[in-house]
N, C-alpha and C positions, 0 to 999 in steps of 0.2 A: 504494500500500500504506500510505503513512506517514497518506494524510487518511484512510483507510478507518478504521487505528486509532485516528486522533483524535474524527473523528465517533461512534466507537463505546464510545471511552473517555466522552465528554459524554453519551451518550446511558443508560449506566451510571454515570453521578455522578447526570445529572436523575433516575432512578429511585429511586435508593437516597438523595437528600435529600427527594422526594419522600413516602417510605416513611420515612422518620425525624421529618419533620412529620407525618404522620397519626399516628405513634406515638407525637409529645408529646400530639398534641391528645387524646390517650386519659389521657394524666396529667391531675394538678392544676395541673405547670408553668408552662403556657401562663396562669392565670388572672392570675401578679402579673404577663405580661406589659403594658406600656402604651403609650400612642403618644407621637408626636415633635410636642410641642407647637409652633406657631408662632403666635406671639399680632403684633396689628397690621396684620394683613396684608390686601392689597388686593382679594384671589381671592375673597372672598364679596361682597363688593358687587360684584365685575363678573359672577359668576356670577347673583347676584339680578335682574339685566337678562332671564336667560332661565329663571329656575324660575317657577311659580307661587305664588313667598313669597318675603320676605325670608329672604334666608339670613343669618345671625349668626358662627356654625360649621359648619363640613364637614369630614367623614372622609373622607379618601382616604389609602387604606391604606398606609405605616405612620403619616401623618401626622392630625393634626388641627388645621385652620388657622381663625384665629376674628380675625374682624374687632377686638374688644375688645383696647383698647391692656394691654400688657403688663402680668402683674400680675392683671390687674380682671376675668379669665373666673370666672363663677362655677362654684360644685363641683357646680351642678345641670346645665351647659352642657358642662363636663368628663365628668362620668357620664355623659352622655345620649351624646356619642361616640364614649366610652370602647367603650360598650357597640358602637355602630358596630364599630368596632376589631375588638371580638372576633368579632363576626357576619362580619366579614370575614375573617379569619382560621379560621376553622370553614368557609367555603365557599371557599377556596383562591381569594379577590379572584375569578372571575372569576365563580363560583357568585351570590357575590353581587350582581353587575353583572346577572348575567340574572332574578335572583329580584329583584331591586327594578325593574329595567324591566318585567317582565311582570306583577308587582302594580301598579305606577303604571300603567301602559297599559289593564289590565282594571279599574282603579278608574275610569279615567275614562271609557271605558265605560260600564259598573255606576254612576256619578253623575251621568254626562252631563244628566240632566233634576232630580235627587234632591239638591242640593246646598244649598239656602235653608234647611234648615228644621234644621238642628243647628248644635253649635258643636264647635271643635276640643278637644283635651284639655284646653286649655289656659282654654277658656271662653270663645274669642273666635268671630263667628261666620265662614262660611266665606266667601271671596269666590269661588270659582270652583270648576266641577268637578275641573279639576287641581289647585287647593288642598286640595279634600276627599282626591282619591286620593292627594296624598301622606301627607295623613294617615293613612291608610287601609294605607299599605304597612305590612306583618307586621312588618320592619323596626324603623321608628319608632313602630307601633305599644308593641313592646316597650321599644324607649327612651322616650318617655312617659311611659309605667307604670313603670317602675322609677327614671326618673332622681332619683327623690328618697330613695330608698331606699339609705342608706348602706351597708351591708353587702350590696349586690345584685348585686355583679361577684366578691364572693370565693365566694358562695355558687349562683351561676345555673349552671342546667344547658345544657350544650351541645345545640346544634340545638332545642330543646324550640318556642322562637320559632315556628318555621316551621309545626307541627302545629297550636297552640296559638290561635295567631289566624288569620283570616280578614278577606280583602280587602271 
């Protein structure tokens, strides 16, 4: 009887905090919320062994960890996963996990032969069809484009990303 009420007491918190985050993410709240910086850290260059790109910074939710010694991240490196941040938080971490795997997995598809003849946002060109598709992902598509745009996190519409662009 006592684990039946326990299990069923948990089962009644995860709902109803559940049901209080969708109902921030309906306010403005959520917008000054920001991540837990760790600057210096060694996770992006071990993970750059397995993406196809150098990673610099990475969003994993609620953090953002960026190889750049302490101090020296810039505010366009900051935005760019700020914005991560909130996309993740709008798809409840796990929404996002599946919509950035199945954009990277169909871009690389989709550029498997198509990958030489452009360059990234940034101007540089592509080296591989998996470097294309993670460009490619709706995701970073949208950090890209807005990372230089100061006033782009107090003002950006929730979910809009997702319609908006194409893998």
């Amino acid at each position: 009887m006592y684990d039946f009420l326990i299990s069923h007491m948990w089962i009644t918190y995860s709902i109803t905090a559940a049901a209080l985050f969708i109902a921030l993410l309906r306010t403005k709240l959520l917008h000054n919320l920001k991540p837990i910086i760790i600057e210096g850290s060694r996770i992006p260059a071990f993970l750059s062994n397995f993406a196809p790109l150098t990673i610099g910074a990475i969003s994993i939710f609620p953090f953002v960890i960026t190889r750049a010694p302490k101090g020296t991240m810039t505010d366009t490196t900051r935005r760019h996963e700020t914005i991560h941040f909130h996309q993740t938080m709008e798809l409840l971490i796990v929404g996002m996990i599946v919509i950035y795997l199945y954009d990277w997995i169909k871009g690389l598809v989709k550029y498997r032969n198509d990958w030489e003849s452009d360059v990234t946002p940034r101007g540089y060109k592509y080296e591989s069809a998996g470097n294309k598709a993670y460009y490619k992902i709706r995701a970073e598509q949208e950090a890209y484009a807005n990372e230089d745009a100061k006033g782009y996190l107090a003002s950006r519409s929730r979910w809009q990303w997702i319609r908006k662009y194409k893998v």
